[in-house]
C-alpha positions as CSV (number, residue, x, y, z in Angstrom):
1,X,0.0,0.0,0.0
2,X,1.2,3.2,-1.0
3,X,1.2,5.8,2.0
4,X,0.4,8.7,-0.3
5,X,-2.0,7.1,-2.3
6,X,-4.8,10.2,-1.6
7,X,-7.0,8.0,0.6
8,X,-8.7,10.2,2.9
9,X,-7.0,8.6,5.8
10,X,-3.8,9.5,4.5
11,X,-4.8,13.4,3.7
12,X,-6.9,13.9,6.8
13,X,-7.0,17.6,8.2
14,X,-6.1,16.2,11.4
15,X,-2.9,14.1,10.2
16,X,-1.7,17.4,8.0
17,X,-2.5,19.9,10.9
18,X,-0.7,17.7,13.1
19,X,2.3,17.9,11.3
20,X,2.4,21.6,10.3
21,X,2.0,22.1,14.2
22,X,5.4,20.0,14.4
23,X,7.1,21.4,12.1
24,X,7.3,18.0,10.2
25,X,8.0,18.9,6.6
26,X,6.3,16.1,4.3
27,X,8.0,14.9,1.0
28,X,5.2,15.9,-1.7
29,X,5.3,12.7,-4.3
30,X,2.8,11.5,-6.6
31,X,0.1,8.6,-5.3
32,X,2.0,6.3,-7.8
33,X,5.3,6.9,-6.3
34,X,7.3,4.2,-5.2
35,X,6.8,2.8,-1.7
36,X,9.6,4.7,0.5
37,X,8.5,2.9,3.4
38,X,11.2,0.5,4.4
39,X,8.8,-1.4,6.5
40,X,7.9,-3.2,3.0
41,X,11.3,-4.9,2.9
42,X,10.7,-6.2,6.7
43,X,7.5,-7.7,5.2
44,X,9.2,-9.9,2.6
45,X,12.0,-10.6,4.7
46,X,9.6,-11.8,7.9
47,X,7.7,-14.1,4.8
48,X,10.7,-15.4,3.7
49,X,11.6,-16.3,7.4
50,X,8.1,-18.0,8.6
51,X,8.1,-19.9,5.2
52,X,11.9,-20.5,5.0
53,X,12.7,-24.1,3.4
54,X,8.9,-24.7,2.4
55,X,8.0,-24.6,6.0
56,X,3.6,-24.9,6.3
57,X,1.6,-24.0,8.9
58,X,-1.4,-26.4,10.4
59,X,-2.9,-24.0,12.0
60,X,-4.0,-20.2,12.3
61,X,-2.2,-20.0,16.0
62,X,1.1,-21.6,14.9
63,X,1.3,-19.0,12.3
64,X,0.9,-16.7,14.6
65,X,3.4,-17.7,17.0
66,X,5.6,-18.3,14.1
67,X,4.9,-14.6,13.1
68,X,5.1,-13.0,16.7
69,X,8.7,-14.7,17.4
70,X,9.7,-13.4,13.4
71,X,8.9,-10.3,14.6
72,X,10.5,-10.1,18.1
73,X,13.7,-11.3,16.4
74,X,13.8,-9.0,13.3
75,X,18.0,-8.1,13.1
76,X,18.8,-5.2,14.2
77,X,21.7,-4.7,11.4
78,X,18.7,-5.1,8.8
79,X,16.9,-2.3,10.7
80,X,19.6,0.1,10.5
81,X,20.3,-0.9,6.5
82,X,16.6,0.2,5.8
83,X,16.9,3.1,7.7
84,X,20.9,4.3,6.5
85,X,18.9,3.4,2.8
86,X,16.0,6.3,2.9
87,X,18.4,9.1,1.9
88,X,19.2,6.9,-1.4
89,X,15.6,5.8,-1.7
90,X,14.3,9.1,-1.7
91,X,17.2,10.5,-4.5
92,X,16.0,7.7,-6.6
93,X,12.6,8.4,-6.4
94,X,13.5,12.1,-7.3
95,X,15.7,11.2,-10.1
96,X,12.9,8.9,-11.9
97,X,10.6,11.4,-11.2
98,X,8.0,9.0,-9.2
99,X,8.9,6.0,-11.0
100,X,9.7,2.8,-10.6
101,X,12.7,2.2,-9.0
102,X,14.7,-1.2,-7.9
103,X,13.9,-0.8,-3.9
């Protein structure tokens, strides 16, 4: 999901007010920008980990414990990858003007 994809709960008065009254610049893109959120990648990796060598779940509570303990052990060093990457996300996404890029 895109988070400024011009849903109203993404462009609520509230949200925007809220930031203005921070002082939180927003980044203006297009709704058909790239995803910038890194929390995307921690998606795919946390699938790959609950499903790693074919792995299949009987049922809906040992996904979830399976899930849960992904979660609670999510690498730190993977963390601060995503987050050192958002300067170089965000000059991709500049320099394709909104495309597509390879993050």
């Amino acid at each position: 999901m895109r988070k400024n994809d011009n849903a109203a709960v993404h462009n609520a008065r509230l949200t925007k007010d809220f930031f203005r009254e921070k002082n939180i610049t927003l980044l203006d893109h297009p709704a058909c920008s790239p995803d910038l959120n890194p929390i995307e990648n921690i998606w795919g990796w946390m699938a790959r980990e609950v499903y790693k060598n074919g792995h299949q779940f009987h049922t809906v509570d040992a996904l979830g414990e399976a899930i849960f303990t992904t979660w609670s052990n999510v690498p730190t060093s993977l963390l601060e990858t995503l987050a050192s990457s958002r300067p170089k996300r965000i000059y991709e996404v500049i320099n394709k003007n909104g495309g597509a890029t390879h993050y």
